[in-house]
NUVO-906581 format. One record per residue: residue number from 1; residue in three letters; chain; z, x, y of N, C-alpha, C, O in turn. Coordinates in steps of 0.2 Angstrom, whole numbers, always signed. Last residue first. Layout:
! NUVO-906581
{NUM,ALA,A,{Z,X,Y},{Z,X,Y},{Z,X,Y},{Z,X,Y}}
...
***
This chain:
! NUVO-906581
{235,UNK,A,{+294,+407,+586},{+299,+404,+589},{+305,+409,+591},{+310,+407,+594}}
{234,UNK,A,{+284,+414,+579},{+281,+409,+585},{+287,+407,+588},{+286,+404,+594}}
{233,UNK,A,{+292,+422,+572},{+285,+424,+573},{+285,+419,+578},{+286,+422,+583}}
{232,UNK,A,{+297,+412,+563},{+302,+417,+569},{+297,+420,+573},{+300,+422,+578}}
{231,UNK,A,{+290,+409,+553},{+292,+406,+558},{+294,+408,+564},{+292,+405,+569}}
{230,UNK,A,{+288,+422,+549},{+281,+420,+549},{+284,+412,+556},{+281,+410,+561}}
{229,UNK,A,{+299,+423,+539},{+298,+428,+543},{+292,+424,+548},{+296,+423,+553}}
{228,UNK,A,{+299,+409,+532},{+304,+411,+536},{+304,+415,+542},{+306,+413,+547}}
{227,UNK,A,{+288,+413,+524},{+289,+408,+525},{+292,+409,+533},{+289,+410,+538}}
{226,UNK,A,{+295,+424,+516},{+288,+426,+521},{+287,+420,+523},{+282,+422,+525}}
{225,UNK,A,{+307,+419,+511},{+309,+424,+516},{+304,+423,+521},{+304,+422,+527}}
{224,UNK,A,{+299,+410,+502},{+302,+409,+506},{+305,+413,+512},{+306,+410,+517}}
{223,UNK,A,{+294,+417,+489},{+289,+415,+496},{+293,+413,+503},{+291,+415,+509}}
{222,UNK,A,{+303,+417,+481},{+299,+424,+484},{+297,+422,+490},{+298,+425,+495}}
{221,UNK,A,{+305,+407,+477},{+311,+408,+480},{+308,+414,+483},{+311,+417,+487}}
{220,UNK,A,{+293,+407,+465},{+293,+403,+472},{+298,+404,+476},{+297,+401,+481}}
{219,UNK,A,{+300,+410,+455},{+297,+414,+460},{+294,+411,+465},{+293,+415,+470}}
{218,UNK,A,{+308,+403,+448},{+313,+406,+452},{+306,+409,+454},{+309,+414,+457}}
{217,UNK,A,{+299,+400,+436},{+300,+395,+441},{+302,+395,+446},{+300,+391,+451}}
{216,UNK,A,{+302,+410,+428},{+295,+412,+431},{+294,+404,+435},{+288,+403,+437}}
{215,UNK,A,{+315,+407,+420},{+315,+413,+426},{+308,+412,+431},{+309,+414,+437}}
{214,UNK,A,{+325,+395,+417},{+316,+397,+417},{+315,+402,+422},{+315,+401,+428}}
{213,UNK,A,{+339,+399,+407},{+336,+400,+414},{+327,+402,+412},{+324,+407,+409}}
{212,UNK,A,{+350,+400,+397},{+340,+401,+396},{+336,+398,+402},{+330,+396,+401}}
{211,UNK,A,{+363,+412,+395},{+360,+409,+397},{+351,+408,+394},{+347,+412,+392}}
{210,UNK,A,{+366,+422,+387},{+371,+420,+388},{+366,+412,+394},{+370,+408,+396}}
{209,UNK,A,{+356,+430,+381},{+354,+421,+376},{+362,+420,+379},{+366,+417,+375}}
{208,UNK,A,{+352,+442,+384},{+357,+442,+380},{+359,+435,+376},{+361,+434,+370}}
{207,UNK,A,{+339,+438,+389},{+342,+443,+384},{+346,+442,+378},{+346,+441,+372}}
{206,UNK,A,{+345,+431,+401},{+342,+428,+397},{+342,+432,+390},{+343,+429,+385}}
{205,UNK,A,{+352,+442,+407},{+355,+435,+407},{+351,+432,+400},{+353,+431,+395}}
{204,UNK,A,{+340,+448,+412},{+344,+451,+409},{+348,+445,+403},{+347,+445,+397}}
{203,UNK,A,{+335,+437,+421},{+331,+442,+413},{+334,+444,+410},{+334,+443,+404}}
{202,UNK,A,{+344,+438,+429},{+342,+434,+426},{+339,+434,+421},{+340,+430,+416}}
{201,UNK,A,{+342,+451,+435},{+347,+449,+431},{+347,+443,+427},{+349,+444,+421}}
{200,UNK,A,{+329,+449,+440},{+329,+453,+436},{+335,+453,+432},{+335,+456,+427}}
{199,UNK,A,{+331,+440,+449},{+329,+436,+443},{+328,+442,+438},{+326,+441,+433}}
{198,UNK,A,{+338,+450,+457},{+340,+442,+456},{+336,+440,+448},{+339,+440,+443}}
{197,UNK,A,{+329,+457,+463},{+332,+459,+458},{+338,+455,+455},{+342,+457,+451}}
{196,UNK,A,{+321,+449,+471},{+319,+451,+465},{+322,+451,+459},{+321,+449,+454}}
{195,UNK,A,{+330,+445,+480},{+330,+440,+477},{+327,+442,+470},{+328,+439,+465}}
{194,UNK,A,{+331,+460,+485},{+337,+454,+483},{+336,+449,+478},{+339,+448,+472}}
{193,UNK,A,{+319,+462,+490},{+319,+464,+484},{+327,+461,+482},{+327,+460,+476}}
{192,UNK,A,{+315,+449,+501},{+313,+451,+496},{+317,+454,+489},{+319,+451,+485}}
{191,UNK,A,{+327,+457,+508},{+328,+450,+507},{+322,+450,+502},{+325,+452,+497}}
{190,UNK,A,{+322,+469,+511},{+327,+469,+508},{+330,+462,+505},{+334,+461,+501}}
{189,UNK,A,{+309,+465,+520},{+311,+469,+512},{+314,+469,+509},{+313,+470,+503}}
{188,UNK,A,{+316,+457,+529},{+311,+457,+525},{+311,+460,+518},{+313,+457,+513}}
{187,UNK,A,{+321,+468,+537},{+325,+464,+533},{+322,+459,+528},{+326,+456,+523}}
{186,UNK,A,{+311,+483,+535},{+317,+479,+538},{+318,+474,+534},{+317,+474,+528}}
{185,UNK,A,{+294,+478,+529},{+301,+482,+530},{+305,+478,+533},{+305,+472,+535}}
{184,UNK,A,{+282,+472,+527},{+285,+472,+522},{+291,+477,+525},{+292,+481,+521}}
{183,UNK,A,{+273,+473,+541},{+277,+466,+540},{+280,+470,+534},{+283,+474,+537}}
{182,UNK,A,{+269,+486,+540},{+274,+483,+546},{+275,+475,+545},{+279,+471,+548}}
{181,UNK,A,{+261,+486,+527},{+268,+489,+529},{+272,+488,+535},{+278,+489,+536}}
{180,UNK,A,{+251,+478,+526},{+258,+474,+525},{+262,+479,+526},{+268,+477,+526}}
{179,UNK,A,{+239,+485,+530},{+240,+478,+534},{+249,+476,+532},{+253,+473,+535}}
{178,UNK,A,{+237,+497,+524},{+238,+497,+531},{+240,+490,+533},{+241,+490,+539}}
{177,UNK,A,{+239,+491,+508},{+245,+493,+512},{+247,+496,+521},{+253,+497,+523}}
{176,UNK,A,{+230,+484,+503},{+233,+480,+509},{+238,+483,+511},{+242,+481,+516}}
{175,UNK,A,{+230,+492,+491},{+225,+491,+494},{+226,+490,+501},{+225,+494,+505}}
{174,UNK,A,{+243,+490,+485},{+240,+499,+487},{+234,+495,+492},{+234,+497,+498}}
{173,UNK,A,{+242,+477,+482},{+248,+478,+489},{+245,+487,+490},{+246,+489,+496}}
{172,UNK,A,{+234,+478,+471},{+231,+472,+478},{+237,+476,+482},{+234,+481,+485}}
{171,UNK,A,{+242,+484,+462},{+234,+488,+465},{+231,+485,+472},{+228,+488,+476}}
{170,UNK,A,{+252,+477,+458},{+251,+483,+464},{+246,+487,+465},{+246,+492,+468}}
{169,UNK,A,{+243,+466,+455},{+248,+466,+459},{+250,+471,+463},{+249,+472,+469}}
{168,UNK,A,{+233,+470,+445},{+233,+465,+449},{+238,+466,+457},{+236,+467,+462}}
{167,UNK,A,{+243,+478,+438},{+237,+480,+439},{+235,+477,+444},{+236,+480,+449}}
{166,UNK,A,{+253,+470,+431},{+253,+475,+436},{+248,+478,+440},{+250,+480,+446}}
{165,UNK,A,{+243,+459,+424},{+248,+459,+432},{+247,+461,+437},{+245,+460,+442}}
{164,UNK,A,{+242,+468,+414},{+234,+466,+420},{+239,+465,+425},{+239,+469,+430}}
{163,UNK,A,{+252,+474,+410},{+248,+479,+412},{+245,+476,+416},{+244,+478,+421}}
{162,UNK,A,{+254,+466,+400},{+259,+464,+407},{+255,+468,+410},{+256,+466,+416}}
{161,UNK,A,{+249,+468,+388},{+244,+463,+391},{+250,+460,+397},{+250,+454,+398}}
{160,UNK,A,{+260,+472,+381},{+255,+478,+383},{+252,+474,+387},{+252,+477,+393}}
{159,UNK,A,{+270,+465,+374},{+270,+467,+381},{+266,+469,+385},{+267,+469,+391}}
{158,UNK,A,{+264,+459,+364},{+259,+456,+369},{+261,+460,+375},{+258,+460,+380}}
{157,UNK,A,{+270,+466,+353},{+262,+469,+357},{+260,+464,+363},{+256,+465,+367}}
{156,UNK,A,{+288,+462,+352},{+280,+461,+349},{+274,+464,+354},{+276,+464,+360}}
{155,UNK,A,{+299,+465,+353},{+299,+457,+354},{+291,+456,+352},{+288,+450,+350}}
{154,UNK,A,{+305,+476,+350},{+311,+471,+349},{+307,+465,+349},{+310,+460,+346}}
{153,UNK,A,{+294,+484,+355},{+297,+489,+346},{+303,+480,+343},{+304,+478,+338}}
{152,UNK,A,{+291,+481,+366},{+285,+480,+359},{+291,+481,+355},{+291,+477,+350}}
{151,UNK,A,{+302,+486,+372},{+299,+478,+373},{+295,+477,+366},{+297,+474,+362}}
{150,UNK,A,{+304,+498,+369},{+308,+495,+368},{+305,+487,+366},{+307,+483,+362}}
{149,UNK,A,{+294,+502,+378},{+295,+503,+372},{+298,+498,+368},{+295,+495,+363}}
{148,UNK,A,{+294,+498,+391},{+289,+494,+385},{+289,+495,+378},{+286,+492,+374}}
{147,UNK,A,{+305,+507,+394},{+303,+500,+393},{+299,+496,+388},{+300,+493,+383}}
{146,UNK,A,{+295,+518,+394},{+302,+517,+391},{+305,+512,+389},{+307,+511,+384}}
{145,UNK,A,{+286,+512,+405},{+282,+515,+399},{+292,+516,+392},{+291,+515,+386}}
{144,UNK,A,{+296,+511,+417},{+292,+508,+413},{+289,+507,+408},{+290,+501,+405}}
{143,UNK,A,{+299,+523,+420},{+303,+520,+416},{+301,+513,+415},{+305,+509,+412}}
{142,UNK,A,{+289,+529,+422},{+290,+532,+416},{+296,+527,+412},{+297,+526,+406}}
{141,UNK,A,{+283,+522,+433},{+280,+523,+427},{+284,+526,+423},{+280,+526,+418}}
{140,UNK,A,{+292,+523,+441},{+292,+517,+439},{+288,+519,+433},{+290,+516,+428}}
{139,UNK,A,{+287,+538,+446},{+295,+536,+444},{+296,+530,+439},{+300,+531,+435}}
{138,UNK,A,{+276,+535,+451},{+274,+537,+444},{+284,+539,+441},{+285,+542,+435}}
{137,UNK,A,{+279,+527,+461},{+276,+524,+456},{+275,+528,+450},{+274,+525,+445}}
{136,UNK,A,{+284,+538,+471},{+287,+532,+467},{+287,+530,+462},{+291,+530,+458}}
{135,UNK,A,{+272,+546,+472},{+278,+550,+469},{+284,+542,+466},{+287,+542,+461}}
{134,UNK,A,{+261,+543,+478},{+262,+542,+471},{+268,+542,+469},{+269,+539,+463}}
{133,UNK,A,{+256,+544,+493},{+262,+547,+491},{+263,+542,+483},{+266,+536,+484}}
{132,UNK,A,{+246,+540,+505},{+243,+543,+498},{+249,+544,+493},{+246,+546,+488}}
{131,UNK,A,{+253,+531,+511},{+253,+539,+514},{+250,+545,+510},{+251,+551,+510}}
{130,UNK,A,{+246,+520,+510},{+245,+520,+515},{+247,+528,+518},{+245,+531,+523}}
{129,UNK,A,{+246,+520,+494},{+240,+517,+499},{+241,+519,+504},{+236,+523,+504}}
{128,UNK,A,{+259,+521,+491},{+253,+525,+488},{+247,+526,+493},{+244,+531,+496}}
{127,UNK,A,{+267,+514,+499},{+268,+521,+499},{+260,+525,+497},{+257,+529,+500}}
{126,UNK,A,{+263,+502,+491},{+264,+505,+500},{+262,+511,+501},{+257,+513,+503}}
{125,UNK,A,{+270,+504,+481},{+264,+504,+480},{+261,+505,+489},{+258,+510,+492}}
{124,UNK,A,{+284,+508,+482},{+278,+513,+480},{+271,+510,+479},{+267,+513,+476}}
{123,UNK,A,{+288,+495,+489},{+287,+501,+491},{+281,+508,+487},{+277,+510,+490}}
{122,UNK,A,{+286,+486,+477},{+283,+486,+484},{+282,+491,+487},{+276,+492,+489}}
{121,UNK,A,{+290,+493,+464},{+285,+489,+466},{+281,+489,+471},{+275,+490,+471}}
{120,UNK,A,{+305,+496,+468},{+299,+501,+467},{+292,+498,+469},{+289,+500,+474}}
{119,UNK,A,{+310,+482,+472},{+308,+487,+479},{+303,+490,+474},{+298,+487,+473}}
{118,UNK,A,{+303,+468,+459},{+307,+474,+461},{+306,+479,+465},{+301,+481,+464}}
{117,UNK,A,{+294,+463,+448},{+298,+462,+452},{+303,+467,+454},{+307,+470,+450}}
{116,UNK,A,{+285,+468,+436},{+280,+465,+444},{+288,+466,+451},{+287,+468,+456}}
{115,UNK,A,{+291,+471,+427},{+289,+478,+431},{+284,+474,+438},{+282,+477,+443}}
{114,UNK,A,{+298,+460,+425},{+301,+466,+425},{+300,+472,+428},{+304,+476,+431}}
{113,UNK,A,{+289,+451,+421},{+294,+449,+429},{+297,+455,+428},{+300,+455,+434}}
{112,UNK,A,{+280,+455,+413},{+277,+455,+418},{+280,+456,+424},{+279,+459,+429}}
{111,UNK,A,{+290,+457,+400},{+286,+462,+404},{+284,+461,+410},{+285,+466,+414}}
{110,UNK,A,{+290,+441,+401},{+297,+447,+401},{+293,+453,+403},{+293,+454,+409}}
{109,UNK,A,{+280,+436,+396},{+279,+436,+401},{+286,+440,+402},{+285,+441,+408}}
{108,UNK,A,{+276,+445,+386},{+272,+447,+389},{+274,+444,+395},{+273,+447,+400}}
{107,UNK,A,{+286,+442,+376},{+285,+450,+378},{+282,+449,+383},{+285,+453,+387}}
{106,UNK,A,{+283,+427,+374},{+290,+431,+377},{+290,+437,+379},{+294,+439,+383}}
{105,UNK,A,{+270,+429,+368},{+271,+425,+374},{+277,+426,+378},{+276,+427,+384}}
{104,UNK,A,{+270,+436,+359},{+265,+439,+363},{+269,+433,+369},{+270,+436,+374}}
{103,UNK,A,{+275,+436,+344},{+279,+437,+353},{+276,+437,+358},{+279,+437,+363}}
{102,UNK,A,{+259,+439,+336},{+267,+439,+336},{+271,+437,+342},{+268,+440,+347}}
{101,UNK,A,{+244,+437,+338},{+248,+440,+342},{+257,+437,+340},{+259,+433,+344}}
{100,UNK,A,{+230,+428,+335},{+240,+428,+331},{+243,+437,+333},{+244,+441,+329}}
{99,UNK,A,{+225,+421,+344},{+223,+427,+342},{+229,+431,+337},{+230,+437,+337}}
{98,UNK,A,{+231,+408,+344},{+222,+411,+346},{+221,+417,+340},{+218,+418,+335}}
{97,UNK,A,{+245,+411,+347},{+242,+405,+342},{+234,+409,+342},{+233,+413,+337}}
{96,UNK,A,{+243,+418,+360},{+247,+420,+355},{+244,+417,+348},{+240,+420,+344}}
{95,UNK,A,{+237,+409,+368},{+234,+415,+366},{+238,+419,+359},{+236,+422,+355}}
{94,UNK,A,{+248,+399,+367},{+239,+397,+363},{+237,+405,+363},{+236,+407,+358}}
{93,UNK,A,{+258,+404,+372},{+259,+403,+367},{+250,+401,+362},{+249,+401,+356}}
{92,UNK,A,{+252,+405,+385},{+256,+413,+384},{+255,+409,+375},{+251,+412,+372}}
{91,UNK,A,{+251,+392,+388},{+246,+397,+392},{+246,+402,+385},{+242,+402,+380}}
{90,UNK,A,{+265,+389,+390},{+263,+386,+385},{+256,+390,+385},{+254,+391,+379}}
{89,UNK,A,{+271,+397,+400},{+274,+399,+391},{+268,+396,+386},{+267,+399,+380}}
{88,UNK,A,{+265,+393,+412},{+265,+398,+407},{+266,+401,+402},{+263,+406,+399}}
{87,UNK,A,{+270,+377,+409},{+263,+381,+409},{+261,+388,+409},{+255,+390,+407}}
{86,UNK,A,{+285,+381,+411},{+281,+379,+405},{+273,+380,+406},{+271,+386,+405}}
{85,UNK,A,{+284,+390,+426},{+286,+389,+420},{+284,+388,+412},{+282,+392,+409}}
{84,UNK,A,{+278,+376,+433},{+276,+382,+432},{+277,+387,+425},{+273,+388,+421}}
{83,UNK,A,{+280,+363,+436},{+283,+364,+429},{+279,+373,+427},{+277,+375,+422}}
{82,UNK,A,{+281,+361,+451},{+275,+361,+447},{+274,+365,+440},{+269,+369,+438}}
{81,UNK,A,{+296,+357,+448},{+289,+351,+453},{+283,+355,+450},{+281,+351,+445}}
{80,UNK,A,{+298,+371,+446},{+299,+362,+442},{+295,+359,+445},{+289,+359,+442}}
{79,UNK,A,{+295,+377,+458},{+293,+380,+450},{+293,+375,+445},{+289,+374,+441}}
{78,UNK,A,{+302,+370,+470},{+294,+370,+467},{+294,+371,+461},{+292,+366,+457}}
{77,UNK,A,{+313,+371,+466},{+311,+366,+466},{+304,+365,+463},{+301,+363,+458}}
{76,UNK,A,{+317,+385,+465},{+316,+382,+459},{+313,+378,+458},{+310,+377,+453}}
{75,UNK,A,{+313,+386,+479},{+309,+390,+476},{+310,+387,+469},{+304,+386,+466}}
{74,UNK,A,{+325,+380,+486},{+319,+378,+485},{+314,+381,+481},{+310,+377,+480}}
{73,UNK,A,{+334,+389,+481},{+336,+380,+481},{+328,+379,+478},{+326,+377,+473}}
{72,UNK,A,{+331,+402,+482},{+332,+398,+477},{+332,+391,+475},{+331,+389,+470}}
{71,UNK,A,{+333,+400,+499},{+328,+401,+494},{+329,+400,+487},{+326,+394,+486}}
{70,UNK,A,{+346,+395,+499},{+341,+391,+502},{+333,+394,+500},{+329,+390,+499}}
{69,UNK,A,{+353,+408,+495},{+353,+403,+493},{+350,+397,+494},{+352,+393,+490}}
{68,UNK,A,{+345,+419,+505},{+344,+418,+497},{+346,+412,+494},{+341,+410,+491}}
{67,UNK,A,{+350,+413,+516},{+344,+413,+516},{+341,+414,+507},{+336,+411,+505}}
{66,UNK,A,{+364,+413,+516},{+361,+408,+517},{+355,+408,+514},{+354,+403,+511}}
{65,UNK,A,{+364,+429,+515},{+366,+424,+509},{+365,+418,+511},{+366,+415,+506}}
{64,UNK,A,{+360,+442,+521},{+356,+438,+518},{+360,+430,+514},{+356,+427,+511}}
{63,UNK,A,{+374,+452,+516},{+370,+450,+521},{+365,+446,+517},{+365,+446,+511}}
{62,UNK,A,{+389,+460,+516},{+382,+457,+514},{+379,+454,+519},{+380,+454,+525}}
{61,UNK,A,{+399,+475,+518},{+397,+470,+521},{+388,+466,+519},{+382,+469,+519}}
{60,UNK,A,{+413,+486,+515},{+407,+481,+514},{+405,+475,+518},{+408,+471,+521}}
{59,UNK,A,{+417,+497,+530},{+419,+491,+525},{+413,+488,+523},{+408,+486,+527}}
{58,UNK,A,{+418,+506,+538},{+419,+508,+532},{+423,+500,+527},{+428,+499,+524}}
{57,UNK,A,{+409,+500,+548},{+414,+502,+549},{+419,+504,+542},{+425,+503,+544}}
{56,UNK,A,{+399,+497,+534},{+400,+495,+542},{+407,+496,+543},{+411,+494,+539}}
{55,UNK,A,{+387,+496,+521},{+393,+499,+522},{+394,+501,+531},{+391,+506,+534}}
{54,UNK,A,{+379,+483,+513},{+379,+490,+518},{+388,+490,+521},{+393,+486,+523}}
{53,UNK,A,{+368,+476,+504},{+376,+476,+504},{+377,+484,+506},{+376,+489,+503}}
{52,UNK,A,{+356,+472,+499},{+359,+466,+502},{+367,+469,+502},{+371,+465,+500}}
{51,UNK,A,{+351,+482,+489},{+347,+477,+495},{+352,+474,+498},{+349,+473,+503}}
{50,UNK,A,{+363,+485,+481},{+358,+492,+485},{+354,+487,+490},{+355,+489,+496}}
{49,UNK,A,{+363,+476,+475},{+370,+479,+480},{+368,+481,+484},{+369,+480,+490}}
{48,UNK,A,{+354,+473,+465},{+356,+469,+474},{+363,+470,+477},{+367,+466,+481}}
{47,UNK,A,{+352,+484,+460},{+347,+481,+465},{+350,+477,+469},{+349,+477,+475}}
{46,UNK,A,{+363,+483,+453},{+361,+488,+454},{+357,+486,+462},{+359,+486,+467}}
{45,UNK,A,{+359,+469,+445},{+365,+469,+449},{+366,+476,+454},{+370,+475,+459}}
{44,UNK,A,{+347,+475,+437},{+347,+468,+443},{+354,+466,+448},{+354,+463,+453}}
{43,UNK,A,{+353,+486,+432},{+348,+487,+435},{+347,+480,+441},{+346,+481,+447}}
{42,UNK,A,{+362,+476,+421},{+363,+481,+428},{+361,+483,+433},{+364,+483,+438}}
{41,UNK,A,{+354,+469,+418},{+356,+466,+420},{+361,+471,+425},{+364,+469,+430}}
{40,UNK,A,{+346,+477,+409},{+341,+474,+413},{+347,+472,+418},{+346,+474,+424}}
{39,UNK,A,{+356,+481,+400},{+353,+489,+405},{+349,+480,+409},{+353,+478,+414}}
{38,UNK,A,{+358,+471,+392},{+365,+473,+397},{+360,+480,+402},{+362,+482,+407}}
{37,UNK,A,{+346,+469,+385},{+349,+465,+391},{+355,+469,+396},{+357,+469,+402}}
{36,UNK,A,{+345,+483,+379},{+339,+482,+383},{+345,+476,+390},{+347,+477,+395}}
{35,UNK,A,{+357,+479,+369},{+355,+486,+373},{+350,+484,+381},{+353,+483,+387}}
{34,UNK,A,{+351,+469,+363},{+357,+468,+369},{+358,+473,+373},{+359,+472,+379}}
{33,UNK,A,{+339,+475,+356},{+338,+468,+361},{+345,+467,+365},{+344,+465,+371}}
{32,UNK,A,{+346,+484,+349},{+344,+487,+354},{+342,+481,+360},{+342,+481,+366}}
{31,UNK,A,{+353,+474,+341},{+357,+479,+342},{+355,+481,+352},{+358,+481,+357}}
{30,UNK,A,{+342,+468,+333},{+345,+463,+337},{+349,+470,+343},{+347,+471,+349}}
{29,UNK,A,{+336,+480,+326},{+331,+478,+333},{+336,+473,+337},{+335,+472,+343}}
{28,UNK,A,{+346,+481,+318},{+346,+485,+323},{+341,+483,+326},{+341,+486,+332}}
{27,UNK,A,{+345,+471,+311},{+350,+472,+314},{+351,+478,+321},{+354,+479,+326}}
{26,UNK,A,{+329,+474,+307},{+332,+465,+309},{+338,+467,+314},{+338,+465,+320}}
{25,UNK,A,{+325,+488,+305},{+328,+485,+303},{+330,+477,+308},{+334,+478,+313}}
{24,UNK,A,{+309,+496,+310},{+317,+494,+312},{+320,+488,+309},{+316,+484,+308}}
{23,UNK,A,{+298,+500,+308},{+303,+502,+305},{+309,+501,+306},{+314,+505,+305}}
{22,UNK,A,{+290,+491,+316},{+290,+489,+307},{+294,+494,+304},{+294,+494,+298}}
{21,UNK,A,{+290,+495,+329},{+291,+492,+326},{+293,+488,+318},{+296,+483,+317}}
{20,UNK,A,{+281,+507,+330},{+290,+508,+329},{+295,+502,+325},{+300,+502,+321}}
{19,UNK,A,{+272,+502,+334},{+271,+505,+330},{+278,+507,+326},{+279,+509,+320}}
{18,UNK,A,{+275,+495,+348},{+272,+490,+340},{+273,+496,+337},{+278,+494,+334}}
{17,UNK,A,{+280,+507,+353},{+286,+504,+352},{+281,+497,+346},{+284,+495,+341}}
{16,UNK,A,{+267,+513,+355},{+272,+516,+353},{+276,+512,+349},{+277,+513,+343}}
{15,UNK,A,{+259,+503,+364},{+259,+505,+357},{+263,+508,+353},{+262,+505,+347}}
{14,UNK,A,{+270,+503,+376},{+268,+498,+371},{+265,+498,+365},{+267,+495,+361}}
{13,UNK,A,{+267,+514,+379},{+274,+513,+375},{+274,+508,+374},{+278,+507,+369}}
{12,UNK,A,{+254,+514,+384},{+255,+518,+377},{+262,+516,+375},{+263,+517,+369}}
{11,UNK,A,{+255,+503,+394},{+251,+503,+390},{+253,+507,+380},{+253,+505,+374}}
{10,UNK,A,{+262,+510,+401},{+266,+500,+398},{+260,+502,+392},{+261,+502,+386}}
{9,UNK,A,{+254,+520,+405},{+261,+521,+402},{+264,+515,+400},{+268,+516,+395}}
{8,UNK,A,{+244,+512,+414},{+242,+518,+406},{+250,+518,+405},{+251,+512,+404}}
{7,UNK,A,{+251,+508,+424},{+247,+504,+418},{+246,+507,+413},{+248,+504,+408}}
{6,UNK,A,{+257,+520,+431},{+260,+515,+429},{+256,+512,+420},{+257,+512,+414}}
{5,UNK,A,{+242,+525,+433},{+248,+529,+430},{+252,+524,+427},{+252,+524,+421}}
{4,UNK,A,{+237,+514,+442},{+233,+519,+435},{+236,+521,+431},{+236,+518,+426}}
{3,UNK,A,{+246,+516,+454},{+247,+510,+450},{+243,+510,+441},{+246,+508,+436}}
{2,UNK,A,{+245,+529,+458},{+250,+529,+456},{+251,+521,+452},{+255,+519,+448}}
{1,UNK,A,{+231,+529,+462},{+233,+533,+456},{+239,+531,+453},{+240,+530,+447}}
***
């Protein structure tokens, strides 16, 4: 229920915010477009305090940083090597072209890394599946569906079509949540959602056009942890 939830809600503030859209003036959609990146870019800095930075003898202490950094390395590699990236945009831009959907290729794929990427994500979909307990995801849905607003209202209707993803992705982890909740915790989890909310600043970052980092290259640096974890397993 709690991934249903989520989708219906990208869905309707996705209409909302197209429908919003044609009464915003140019300066004030640019306005809310910075809005949007500094709240993205908190939120991903937010995220990786809260993942990767615990309090030990009453002193800060991180963790993970080799391992993030060697994921990244490689994880861009790949995304380059297999120019991922561009083959998405360029994907994202004939359906745009196709079916003359406005933005559709920037809304949609910014939609996707925003609500695919991130603990809620993981956890409430786990959550949902394995304790029945929704109560995450329909937190993520609202501020999801807030989001989308803003998304449709600043960058165009494709964000609505981030919904399959979601759909896809946390409906697959609600399913598999008796098989991945003992491997998806501990430090695992936390080095996952680190790196997530890495490229959710990154999104951020990109908003604001202080940066144009190919963000959907950097997801290959996901794999890496489970990589990692899956070695340590045998050794």
């Amino acid at each position: 229920m709690g991934t249903i939830v989520n989708v219906a809600f990208i869905i309707m503030g996705s209409l909302i915010g197209s429908l919003l859209k044609k009464g915003i003036q140019e300066k004030y959609r640019m306005a809310i477009n910075n809005a949007v990146g500094l709240a993205v870019c908190v939120i991903g800095m937010y995220g990786i305090i809260t993942s990767g930075i615990t309090i030990e003898n009453n002193t800060l202490k991180s963790h993970y940083e080799l391992l993030i950094v060697i994921s990244l390395i490689l994880g861009v590699l790949i995304g380059e090597k297999l120019n991922f990236d561009d083959k998405l945009n360029n994907l994202s831009y004939k359906i745009e072209k196709r079916f003359k959907l406005t933005g559709f290729a920037k809304s949609f794929i910014t939609g996707s890394l925003i609500y695919c990427v991130g603990a809620m994500a993981i956890v409430g979909s786990i959550n949902d599946g394995l304790l029945n307990d929704p109560s995450i995801l329909y937190v993520k849905a609202i501020l999801d569906g807030v989001t989308s607003i803003i998304l449709a209202a600043t960058m165009g209707i494709g964000v609505i079509f981030s919904a399959i993803p979601v759909l896809i992705y946390q409906g697959s982890l609600t399913l598999l949540s008796s098989y991945l909740s003992e491997v998806l915790q501990g430090d695992l989890l936390s080095q996952l959602c680190v790196l997530g909310y890495i490229l959710v600043l990154c999104l951020g970052l990109n908003f604001l056009k202080i940066t144009k980092l190919k963000v959907a290259n950097f997801l290959f640096a996901l794999l890496i942890p489970i990589i990692y974890y899956v070695i340590t397993l045998f050794f």
